[in-house]
Backbone bond lengths (Angstrom), bond angles and torsions (degrees), N, CA, C in turn:
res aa  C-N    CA-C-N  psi(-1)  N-CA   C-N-CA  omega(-1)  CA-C   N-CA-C  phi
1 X - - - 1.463 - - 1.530 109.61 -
2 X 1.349 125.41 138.82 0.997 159.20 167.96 1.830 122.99 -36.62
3 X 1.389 146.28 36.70 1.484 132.20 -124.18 1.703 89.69 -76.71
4 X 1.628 84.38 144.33 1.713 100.34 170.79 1.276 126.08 -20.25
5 X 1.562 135.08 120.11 1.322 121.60 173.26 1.491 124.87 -50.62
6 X 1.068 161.53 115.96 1.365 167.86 -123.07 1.437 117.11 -115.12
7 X 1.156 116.69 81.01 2.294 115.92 -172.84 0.942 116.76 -28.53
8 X 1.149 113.29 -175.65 1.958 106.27 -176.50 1.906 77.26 -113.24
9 X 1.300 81.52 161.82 1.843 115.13 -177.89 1.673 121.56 -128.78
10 X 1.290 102.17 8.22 1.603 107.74 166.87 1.159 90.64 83.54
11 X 1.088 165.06 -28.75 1.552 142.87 169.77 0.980 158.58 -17.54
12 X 1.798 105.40 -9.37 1.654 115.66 172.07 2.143 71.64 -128.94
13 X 0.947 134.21 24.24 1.701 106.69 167.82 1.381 116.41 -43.34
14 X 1.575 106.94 129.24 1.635 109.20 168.44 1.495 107.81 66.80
15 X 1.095 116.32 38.99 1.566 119.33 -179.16 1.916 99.96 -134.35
16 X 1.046 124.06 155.22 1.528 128.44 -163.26 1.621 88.11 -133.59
17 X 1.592 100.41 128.03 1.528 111.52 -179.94 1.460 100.60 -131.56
18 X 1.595 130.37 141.45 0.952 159.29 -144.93 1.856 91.00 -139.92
19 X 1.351 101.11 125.29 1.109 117.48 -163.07 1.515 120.04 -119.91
20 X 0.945 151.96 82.57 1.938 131.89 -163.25 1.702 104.11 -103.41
21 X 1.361 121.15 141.50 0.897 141.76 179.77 1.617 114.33 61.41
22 X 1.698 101.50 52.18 1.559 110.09 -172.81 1.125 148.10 -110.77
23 X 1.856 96.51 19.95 1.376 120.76 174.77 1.736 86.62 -98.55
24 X 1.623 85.15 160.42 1.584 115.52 173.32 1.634 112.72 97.92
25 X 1.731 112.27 -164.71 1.216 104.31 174.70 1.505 144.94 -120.00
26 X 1.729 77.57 32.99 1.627 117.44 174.84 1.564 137.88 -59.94
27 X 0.969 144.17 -151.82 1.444 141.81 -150.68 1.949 84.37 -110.80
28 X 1.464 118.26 -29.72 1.199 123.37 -164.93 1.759 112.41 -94.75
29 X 1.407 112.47 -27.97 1.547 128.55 140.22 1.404 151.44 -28.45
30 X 1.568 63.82 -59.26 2.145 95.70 165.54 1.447 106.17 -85.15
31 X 1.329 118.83 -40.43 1.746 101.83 176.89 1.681 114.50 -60.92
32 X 1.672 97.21 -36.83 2.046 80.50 -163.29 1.833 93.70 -65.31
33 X 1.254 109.70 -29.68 1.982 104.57 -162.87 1.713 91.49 -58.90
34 X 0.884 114.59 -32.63 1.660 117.79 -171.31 0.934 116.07 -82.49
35 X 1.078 133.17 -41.05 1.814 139.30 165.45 1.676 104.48 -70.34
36 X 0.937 132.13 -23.58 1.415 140.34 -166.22 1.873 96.42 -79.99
37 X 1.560 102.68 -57.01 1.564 109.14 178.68 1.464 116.94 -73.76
38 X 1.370 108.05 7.66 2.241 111.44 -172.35 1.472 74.30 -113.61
39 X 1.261 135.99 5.98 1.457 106.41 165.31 1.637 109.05 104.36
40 X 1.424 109.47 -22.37 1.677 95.84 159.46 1.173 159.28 -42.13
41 X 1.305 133.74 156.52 1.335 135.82 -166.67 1.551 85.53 -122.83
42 X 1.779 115.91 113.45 1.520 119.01 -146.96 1.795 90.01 -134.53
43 X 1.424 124.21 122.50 1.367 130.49 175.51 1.259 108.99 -122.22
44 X 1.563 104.46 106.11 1.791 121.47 179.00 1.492 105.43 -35.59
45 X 1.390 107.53 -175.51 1.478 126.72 162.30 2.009 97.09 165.25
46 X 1.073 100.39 133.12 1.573 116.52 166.76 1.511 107.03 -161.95
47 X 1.229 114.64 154.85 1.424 127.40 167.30 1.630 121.94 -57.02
48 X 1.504 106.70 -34.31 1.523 107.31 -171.52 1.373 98.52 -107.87
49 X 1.715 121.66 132.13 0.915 132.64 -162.73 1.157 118.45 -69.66
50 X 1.829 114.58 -48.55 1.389 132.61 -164.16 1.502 95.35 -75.73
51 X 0.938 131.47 -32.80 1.651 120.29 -170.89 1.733 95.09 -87.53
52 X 1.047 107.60 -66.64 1.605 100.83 167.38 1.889 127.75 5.85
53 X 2.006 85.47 -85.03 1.431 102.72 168.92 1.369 119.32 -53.74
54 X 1.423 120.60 -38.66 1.354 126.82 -178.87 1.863 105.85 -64.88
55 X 0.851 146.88 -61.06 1.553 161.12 115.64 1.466 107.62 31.12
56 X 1.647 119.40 -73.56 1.128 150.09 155.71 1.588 110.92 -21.25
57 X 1.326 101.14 -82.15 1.561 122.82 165.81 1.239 119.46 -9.94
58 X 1.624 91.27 -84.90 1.790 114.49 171.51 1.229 123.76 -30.53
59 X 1.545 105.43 -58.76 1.149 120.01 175.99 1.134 121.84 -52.68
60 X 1.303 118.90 -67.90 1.721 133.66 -169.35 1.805 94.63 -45.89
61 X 1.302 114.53 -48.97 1.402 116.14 -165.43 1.599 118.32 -78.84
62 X 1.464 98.82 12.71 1.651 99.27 173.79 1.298 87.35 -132.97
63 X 1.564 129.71 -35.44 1.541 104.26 -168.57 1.584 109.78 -127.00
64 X 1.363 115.38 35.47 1.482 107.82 168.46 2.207 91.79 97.14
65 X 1.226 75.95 171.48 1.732 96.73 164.86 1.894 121.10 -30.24
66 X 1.584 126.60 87.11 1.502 125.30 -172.61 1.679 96.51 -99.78
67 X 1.168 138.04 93.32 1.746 134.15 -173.96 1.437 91.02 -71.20
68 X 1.279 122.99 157.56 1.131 135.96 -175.80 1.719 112.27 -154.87
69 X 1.197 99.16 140.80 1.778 98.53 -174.71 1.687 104.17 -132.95
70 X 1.215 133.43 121.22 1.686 120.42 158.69 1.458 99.85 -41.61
71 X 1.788 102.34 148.50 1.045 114.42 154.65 1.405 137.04 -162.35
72 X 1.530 146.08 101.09 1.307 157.93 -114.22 1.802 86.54 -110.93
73 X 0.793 128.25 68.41 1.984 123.54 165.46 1.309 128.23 -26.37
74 X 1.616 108.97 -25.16 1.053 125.86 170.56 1.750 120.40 -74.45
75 X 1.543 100.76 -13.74 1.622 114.45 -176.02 1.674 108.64 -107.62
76 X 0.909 116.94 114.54 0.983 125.73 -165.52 2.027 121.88 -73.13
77 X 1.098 97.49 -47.61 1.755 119.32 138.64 1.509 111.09 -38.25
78 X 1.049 135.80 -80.97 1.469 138.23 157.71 1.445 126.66 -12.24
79 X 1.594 93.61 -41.81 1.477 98.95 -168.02 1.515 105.34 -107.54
80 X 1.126 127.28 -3.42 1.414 125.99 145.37 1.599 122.13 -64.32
81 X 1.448 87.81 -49.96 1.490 82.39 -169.64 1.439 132.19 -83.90
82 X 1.812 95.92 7.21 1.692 111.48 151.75 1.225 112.15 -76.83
83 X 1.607 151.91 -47.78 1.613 138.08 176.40 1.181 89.13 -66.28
84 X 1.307 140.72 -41.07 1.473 98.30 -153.70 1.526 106.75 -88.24
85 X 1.408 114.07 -17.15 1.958 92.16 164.38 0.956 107.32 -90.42
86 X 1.284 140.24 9.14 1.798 137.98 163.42 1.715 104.85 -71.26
87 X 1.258 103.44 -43.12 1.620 106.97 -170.33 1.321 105.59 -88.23
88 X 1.179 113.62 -36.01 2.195 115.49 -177.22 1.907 106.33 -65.08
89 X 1.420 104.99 -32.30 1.662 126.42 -164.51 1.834 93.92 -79.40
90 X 0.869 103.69 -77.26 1.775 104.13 178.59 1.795 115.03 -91.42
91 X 1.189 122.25 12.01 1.607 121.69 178.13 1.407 121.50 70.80
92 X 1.339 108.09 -4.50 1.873 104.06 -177.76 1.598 92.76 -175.08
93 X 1.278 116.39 155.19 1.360 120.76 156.81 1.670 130.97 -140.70
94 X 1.755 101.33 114.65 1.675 103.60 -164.22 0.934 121.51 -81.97
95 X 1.484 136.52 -0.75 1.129 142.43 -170.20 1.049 110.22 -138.21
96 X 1.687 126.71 118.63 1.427 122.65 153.57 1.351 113.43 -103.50
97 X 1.477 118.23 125.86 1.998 105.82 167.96 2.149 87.62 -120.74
98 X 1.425 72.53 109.77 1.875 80.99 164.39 1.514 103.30 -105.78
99 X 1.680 99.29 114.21 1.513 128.41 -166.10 1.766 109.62 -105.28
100 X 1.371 99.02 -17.72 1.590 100.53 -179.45 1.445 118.90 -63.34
101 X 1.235 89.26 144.51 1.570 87.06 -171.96 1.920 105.98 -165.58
102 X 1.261 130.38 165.54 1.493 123.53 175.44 1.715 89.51 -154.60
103 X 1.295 94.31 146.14 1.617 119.41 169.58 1.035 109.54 -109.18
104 X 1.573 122.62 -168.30 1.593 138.02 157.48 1.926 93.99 164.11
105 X 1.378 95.32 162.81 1.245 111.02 -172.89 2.163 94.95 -112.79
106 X 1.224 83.24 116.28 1.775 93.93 172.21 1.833 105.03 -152.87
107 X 1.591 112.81 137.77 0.967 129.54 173.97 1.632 103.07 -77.53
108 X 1.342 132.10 125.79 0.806 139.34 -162.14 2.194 109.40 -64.29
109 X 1.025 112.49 -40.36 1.280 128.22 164.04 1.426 119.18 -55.55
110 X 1.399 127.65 -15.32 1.030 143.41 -165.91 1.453 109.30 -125.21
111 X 1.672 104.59 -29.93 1.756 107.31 -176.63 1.794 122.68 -55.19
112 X 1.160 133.79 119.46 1.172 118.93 150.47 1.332 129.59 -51.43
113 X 1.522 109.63 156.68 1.743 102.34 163.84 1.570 115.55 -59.01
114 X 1.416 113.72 -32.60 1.329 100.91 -171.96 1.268 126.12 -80.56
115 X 1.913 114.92 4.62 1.336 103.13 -176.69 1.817 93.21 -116.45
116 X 1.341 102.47 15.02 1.884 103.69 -178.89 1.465 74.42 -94.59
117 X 1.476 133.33 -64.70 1.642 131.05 -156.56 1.559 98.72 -43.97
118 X 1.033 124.81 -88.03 1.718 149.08 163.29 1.768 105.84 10.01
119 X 1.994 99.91 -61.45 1.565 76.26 -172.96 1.740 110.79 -102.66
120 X 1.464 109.27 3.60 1.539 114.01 166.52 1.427 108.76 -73.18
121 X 1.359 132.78 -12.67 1.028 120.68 -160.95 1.625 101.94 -100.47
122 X 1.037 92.01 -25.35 1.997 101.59 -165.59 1.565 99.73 -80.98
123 X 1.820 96.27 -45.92 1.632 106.90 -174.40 1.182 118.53 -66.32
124 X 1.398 120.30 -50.13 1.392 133.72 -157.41 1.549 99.58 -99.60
125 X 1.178 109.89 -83.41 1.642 130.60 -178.73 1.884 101.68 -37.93
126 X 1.176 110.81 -63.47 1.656 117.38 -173.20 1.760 93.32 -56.89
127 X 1.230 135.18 -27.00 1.612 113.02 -160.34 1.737 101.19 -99.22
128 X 1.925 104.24 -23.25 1.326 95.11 174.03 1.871 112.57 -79.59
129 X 1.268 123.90 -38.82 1.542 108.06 149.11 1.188 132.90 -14.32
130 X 1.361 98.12 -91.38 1.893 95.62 157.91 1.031 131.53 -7.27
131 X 1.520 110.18 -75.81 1.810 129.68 -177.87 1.445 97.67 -46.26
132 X 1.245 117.07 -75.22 0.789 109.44 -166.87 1.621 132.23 -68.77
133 X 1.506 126.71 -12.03 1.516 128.35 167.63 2.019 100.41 -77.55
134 X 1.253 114.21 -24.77 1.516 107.20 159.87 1.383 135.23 -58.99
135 X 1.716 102.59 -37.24 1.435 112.54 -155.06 1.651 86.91 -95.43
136 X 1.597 131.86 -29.45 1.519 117.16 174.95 1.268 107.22 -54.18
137 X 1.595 128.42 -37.09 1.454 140.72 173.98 1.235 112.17 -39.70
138 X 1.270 98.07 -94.76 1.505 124.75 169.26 1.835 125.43 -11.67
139 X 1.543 86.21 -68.79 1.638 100.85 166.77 1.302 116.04 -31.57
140 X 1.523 111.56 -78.69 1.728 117.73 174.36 1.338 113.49 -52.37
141 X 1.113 126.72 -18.35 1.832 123.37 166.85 1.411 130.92 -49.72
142 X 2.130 80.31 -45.99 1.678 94.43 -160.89 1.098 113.00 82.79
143 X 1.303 127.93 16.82 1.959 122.31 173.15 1.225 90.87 -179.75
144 X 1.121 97.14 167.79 2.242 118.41 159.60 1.527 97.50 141.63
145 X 1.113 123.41 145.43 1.771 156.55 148.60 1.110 113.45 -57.54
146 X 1.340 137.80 122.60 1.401 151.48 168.60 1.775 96.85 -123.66
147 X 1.879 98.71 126.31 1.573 101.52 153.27 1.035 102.45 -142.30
148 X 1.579 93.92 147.42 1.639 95.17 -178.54 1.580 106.35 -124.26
149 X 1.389 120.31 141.26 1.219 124.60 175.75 1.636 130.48 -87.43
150 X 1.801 99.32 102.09 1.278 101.74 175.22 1.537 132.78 -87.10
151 X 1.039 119.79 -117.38 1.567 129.01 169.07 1.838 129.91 -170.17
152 X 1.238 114.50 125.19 1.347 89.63 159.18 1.839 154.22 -32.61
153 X 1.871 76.09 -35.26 1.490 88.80 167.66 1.948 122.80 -59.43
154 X 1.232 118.66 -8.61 1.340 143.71 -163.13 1.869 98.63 -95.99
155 X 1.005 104.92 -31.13 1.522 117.19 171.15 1.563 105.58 -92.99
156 X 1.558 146.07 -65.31 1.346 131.45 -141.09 2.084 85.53 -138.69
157 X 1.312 87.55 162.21 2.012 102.52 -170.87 1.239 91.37 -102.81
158 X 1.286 101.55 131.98 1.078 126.44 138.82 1.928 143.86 -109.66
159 X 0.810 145.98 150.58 1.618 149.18 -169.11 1.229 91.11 -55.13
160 X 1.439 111.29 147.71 1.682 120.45 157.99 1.807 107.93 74.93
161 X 1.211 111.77 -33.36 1.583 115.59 173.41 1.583 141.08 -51.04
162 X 1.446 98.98 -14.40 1.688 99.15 -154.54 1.546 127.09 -43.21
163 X 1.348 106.47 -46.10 1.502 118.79 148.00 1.455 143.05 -19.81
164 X 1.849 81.06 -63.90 1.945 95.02 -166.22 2.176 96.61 -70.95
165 X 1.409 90.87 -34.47 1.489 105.55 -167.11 1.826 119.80 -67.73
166 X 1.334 97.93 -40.04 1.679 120.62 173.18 1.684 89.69 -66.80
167 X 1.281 141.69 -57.08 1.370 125.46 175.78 1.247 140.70 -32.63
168 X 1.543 86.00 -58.92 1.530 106.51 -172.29 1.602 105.81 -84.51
169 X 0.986 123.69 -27.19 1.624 132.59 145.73 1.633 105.06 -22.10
170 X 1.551 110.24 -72.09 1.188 119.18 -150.31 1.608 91.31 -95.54
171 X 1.020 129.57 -12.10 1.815 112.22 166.37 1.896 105.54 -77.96
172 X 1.572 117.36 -14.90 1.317 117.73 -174.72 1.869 96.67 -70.91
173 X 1.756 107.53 -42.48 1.185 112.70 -163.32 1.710 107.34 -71.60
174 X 1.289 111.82 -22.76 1.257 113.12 -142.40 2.265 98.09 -102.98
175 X 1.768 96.17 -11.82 1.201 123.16 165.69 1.717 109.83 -56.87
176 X 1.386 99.88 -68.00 1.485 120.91 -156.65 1.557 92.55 -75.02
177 X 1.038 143.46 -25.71 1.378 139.28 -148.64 1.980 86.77 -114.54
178 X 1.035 160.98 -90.07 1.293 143.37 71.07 1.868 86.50 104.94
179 X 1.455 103.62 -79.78 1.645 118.85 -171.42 1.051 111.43 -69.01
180 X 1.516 140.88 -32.47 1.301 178.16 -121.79 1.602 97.95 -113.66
181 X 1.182 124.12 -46.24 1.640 156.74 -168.53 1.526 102.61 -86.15
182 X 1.099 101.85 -55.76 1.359 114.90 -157.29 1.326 109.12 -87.62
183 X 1.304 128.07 -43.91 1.540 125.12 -179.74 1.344 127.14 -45.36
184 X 1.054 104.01 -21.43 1.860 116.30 -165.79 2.267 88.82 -88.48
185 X 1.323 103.31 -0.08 1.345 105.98 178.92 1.459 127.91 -109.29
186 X 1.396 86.81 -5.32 1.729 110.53 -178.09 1.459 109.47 75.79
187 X 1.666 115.91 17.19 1.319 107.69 -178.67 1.825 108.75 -109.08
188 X 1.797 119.05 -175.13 2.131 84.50 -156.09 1.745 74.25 -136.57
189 X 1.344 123.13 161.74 1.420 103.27 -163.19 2.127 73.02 -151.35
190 X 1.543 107.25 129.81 1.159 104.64 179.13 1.592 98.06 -171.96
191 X 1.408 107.16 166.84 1.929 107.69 -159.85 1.646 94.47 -153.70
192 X 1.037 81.57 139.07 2.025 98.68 -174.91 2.124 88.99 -88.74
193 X 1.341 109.11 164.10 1.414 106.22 168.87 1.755 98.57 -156.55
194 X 1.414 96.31 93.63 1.513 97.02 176.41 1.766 118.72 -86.03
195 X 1.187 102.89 -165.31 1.593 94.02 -166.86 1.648 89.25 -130.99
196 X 1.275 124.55 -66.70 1.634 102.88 -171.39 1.752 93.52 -147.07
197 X 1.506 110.67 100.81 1.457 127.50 163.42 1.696 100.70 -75.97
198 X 1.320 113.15 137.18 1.812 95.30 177.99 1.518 94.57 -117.19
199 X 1.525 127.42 147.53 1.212 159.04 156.47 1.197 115.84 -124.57
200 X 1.331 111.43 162.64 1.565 122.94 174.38 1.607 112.09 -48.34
201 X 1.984 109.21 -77.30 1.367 94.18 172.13 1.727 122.31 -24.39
202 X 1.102 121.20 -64.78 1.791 120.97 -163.69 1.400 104.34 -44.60
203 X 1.456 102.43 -50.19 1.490 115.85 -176.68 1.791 112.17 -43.05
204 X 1.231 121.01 -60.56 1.406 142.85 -174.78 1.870 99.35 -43.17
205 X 1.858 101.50 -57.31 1.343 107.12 -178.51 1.133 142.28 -83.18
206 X 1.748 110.97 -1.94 1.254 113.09 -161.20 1.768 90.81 -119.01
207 X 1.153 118.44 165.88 1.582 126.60 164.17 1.225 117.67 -86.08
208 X 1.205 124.87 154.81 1.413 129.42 -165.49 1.463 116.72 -81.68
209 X 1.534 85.65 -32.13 1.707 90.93 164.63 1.583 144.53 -69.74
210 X 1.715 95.91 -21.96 1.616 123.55 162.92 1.274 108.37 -91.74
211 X 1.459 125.85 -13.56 1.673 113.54 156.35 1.440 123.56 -57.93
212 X 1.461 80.57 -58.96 2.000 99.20 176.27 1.346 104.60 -42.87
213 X 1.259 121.30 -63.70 1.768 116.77 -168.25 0.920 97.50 -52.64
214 X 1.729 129.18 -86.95 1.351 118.78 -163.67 1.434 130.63 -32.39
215 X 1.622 101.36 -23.91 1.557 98.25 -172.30 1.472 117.35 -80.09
216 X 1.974 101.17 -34.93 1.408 96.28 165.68 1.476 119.28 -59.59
217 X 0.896 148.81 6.32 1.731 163.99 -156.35 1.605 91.54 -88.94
218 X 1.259 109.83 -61.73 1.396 127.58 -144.91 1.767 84.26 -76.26
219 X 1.783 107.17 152.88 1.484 119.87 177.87 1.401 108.17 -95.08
220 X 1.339 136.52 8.98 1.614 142.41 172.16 1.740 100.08 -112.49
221 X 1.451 131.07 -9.85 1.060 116.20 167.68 1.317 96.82 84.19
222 X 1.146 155.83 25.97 1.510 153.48 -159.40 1.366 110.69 -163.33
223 X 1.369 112.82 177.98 1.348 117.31 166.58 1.439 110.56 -116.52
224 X 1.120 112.77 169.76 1.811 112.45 -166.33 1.719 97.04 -80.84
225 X 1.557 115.40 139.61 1.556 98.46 154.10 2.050 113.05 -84.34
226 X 1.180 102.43 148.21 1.572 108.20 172.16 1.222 92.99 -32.08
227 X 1.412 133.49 -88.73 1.458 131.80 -155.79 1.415 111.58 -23.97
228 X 1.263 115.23 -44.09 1.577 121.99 -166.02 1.582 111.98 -63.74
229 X 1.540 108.63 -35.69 1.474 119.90 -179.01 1.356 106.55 -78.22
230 X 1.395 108.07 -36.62 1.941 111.33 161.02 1.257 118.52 -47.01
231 X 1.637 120.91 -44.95 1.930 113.21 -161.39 1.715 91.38 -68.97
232 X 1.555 103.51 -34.19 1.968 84.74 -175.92 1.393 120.17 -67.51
233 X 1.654 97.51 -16.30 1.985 86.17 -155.89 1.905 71.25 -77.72
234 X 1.089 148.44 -34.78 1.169 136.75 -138.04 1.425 88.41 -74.58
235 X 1.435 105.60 -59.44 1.491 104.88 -175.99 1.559 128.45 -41.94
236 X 1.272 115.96 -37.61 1.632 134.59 168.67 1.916 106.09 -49.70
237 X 1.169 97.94 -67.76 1.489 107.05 152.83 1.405 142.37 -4.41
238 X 1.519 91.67 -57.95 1.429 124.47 -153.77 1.595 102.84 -98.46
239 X 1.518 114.78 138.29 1.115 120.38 145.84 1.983 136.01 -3.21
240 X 1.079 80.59 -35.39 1.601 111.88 -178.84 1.542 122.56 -55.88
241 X 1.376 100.54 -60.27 1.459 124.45 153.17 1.487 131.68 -94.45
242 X 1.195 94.41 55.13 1.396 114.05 -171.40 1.954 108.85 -91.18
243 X 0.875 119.66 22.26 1.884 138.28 158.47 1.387 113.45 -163.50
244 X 1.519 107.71 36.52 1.264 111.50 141.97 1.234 131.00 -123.95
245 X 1.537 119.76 121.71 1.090 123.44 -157.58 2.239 118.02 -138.27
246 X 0.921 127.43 108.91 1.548 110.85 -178.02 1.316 109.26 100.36
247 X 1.667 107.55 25.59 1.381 120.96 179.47 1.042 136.46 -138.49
248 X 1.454 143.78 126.62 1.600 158.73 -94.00 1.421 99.08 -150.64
249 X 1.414 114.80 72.01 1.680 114.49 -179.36 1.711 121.19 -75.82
250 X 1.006 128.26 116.46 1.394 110.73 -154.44 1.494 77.30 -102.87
251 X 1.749 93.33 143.10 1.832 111.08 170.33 1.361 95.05 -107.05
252 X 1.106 110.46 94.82 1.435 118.64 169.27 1.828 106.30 169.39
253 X 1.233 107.64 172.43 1.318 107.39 175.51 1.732 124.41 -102.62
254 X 1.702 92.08 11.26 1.694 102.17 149.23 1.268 131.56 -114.46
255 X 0.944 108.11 157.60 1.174 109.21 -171.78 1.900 120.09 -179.66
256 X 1.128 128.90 178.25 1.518 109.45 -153.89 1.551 101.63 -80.50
């Protein structure tokens, strides 16, 4: 069963969140609708334009003004020049959730370099970008929230993974080490790592038969909805977790 969707409670009010990969109806979807209802001041970013603008749209037309910028994580140019019209546009920015991320299924014996480069670069490489065009922010602030979205897969192996898993590994490492840096700045650096949020995209890519398993995996018998992986990143965010810092909350019932 499904638990009640949960209202917003003002919890990011008057706070500006920076969003990557936040069009669609993904884990990165569900955060801006959720940060949008705690009262945020929420600035898109995704790679694909048309869903992007579409995203944007929606938004603006239920909750006021949603700014939105393309943005390639993998470009480094790109990814500057998303904080800095996030921070020039609203004057500061307290929230980072770097949501970008790319999978694929390859047997490691079979993998090319170019499809190990491809999703280390988006996964791993694109989230330390991020961190780091936040944390130059941040620093001069004196405060701000960084989450970054890892995975269970980053904790336990799976077949065909080596890639997606060595990433999210190294965004867990690159979290904890990252906060470590950052505290002495008053800024809080921490990453949710869920195991299987389901959306349409996943649906399209995954087999029904590797749904099923994973799902029996899970101790609710289900799969997570995005929203659910949203109330934590919100919470990370939030006031709430305000001395927690360099820590890898897994929404799920695995974990290391």
């Amino acid at each position: 069963m499904i638990p009640r969707y949960v209202p917003g409670h003002g919890l990011l009010r008057g706070r500006t969140v920076v969003i990557t990969a936040a069009a669609g109806a993904g884990i990165g979807g569900a955060t801006a609708r959720r940060c949008l209802e705690e009262g945020a001041r929420v600035f898109l970013s995704d790679a694909h334009e048309r869903r992007l603008d579409e995203a944007s749209a929606a938004l603006t037309a239920e909750f006021g003004d949603v700014p939105a910028r393309v943005c390639d994580v993998t470009d480094e140019t790109q990814v500057r020049a998303l904080y800095a019209e996030a921070s020039e546009r609203f004057g500061r920015i307290d929230v980072a959730v770097n949501n970008a991320g790319l999978g694929g299924t390859a047997e490691l014996a079979d993998m090319t370099d170019e499809q190990w480069d491809r999703v280390v670069d988006v996964t791993l490489t694109g989230t330390m970008r991020c961190t780091r065009a936040a944390l130059r922010i941040m620093k001069d602030q004196g405060a701000g929230v960084i989450v970054n979205n890892a995975s269970v897969i980053g904790w336990r192996a799976q077949k065909g993974q080596s890639h997606y898993a060595a990433a999210k590994a190294g965004v867990m490492a690159l979290t904890r080490c990252a906060a470590l840096e950052a505290a002495e700045h008053g800024v809080r650096i921490n990453a949710v790592s869920p195991s299987l949020a389901m959306h349409p995209h996943l649906a399209k890519v995954t087999s029904r038969d590797l749904l099923e398993e994973l799902t029996g995996r899970e101790a609710f018998g289900r799969h997570a909805e995005p929203w659910e992986v949203a109330n934590v990143i919100v919470f990370l965010a939030s006031d709430y977790a305000s001395y927690m810092t360099g820590e890898v909350v897994s929404v799920s019932s695995q974990r290391a």
